[in-house]
N, C-alpha and C positions, 0 to 999 in steps of 0.2 A: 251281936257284937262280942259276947265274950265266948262265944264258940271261934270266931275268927281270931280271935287274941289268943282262946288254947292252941286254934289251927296251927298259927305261924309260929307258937313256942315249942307245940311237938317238929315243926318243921324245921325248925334252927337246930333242936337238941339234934336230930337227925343228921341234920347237914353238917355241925360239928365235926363228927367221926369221921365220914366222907372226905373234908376236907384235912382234915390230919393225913388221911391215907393217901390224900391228893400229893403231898410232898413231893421235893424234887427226887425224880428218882434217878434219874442219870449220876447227880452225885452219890446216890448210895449205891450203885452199880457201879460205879470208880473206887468207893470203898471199899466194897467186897472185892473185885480186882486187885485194889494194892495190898488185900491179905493173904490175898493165894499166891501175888508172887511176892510175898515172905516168905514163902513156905519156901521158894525155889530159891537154895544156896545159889549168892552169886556169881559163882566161878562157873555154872551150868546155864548162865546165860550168854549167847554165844552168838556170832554174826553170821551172815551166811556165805561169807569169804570160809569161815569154821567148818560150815555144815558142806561147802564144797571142796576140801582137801579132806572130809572125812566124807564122800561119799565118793571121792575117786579112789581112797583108800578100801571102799568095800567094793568096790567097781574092779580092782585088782585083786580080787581077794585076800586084803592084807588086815581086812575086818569083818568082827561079823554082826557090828552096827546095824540097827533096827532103822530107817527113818517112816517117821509114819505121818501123815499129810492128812489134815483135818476138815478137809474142805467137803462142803459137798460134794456127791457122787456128781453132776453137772458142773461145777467147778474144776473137781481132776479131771476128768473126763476132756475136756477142753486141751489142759496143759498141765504136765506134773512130771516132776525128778524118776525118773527110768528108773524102775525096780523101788520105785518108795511104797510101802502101804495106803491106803484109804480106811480111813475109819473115822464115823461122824464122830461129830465134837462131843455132840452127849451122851457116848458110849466108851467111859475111862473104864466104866466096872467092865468091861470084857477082856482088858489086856491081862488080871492075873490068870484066866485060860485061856490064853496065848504065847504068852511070857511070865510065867510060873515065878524065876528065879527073880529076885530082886536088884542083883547087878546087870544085869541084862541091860548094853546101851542103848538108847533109845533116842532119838531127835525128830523133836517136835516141831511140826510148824504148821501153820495156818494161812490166809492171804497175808496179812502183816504181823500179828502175833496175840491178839484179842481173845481167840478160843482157846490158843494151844496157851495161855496163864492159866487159864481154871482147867484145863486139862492137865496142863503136866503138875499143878501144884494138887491136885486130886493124886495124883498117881503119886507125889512124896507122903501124904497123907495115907496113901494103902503100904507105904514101906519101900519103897524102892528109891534106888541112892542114885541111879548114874540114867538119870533122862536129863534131857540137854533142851531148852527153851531155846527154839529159833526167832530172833528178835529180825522184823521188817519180812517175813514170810516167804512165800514167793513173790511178791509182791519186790521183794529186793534182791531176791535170788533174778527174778524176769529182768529188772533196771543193771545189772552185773554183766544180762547177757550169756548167764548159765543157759544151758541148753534144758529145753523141755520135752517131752513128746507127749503124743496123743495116737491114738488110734488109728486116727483117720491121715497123717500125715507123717507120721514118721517123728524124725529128730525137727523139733521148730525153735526157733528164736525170736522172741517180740523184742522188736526193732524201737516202741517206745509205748509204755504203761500210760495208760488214759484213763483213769478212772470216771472219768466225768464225759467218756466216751456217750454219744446219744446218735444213734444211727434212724433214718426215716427207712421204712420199710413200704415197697411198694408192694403190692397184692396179685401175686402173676398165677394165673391160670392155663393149664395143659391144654390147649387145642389139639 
């Protein structure tokens, strides 16, 4: 009897800690979010009506704006801004050997704008002044009607954003 009474007291002290750690964590991942974009002065968060007069502006060569698109390689690959960069979301430490200078412009974006916070506030954190947060991603760049392209098809336009898209796939076999 009293080895089961030590049992369930070493198991409770146990279970304690676990459940501390158990917390919600989605709110602490909302918190750490709303301090990275602290980081990002508000004047560099920017819609993508913004990020589309400044990517026709380097499209013309009247800039030589970076845009850099944080989606997965199967994500761009799909659909993404003509001449933007790819670079995954948890590689900020690569831009200062790629983009050395600290003014260097830079616009961020992601599918709605969730990555490119702790990306681009990472990147005011290593020094650099003029990256531009793209708020609603492609995700609002696509619902605009900006043009996209991919690979495989040239210049595309999604005609309407589904995200809760659920396709059944049949199983076809080559005869």
């Amino acid at each position: 009897m009293t080895r089961t009474i030590s049992a369930i007291v070493i198991a409770c002290i146990f279970a304690i800690p676990v459940g501390a750690w158990a917390v919600d964590t989605q709110s602490g991942e909302k918190a750490v979010s709303a301090e990275m974009k602290k980081l990002i002065p508000p004047d560099k968060i920017k819609g993508v009506d913004d990020l589309y007069r400044k990517w026709q502006e380097v499209q013309a060569g009247k800039s030589k704006a970076t845009i850099i698109d944080l989606r997965t390689e199967a994500e761009f690959n799909s659909g993404h801004i003509k001449n933007s960069n790819n670079i995954d979301s948890g590689h900020a430490y690569t831009i200062p050997d790629k983009w050395a200078d600290p003014e260097t412009e830079m616009w961020v974006l992601c599918r709605t704008a969730n990555r490119a916070i702790y990306f681009v506030g990472t990147l005011y954190k290593y020094g650099y002044r003029n990256v531009y947060l793209v708020d609603k991603g492609i995700v609002g760049w696509s619902e605009k009607g900006y043009p996209l392209v991919n690979t495989y098809l040239g210049e595309i336009k999604v005609v309407k954003y589904d995200k809760k898209l659920k396709e059944t796939f049949a199983y076809r076999e080559n005869k």
